[in-house]
C-alpha positions as CSV (number, residue, x, y, z in Angstrom):
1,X,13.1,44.7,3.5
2,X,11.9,41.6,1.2
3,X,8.2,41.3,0.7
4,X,6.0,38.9,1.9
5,X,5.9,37.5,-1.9
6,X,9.3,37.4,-2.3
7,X,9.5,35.2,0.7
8,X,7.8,32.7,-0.2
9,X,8.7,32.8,-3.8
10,X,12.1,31.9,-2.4
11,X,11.0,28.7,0.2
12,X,7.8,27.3,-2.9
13,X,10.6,25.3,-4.0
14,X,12.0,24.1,-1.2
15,X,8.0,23.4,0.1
16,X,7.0,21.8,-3.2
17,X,10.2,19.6,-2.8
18,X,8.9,18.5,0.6
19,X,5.5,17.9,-0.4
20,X,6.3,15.5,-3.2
21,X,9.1,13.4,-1.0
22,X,6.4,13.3,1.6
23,X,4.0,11.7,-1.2
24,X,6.4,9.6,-2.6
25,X,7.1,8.2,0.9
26,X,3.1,7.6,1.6
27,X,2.6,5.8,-2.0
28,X,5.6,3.7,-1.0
29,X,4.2,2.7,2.6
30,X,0.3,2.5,0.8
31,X,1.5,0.0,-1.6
32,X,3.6,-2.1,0.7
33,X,0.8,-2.3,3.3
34,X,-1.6,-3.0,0.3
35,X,0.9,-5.9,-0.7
36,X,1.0,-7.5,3.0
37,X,-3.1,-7.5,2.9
38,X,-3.4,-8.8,-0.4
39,X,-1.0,-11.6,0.7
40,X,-2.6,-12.2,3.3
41,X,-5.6,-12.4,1.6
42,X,-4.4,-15.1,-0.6
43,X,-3.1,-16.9,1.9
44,X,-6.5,-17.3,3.7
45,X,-8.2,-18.3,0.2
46,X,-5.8,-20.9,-0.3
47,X,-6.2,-22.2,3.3
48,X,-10.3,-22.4,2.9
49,X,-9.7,-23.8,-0.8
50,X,-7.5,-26.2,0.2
51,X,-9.7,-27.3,3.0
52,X,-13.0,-27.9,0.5
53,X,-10.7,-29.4,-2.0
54,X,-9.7,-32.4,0.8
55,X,-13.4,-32.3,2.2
56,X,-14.4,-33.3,-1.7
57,X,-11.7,-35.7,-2.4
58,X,-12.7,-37.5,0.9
59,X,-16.5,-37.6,0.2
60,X,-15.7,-39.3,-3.3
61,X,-13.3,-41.8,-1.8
62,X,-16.3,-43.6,-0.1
């Protein structure tokens, strides 16, 4: 009959395994949602910037 210890001393690597993958998987999806927003973001700024930039141009032209 195995122990209790010797269980899990036999699955830890298989669980440690897991729990990095897992964490890899999470960074990945974190820094490709992160990417999407910061896009986004940038878009909008250049949208609003590009929009004041006009507005001056227009109030110089007269």
């Amino acid at each position: 009959m195995t122990t209790f210890r010797d269980r899990v001393n036999s699955h830890l690597p298989i669980v440690l395994q897991l729990i990095s993958t897992v964490s890899l998987a999470v960074i990945a999806l974190t820094a490709l949602c992160g990417s999407q927003s910061l896009k986004k973001l940038a878009d909008s700024h250049t949208v609003s910037t590009e929009g004041q930039n006009s507005m001056i141009h227009s109030k110089h032209k007269h």
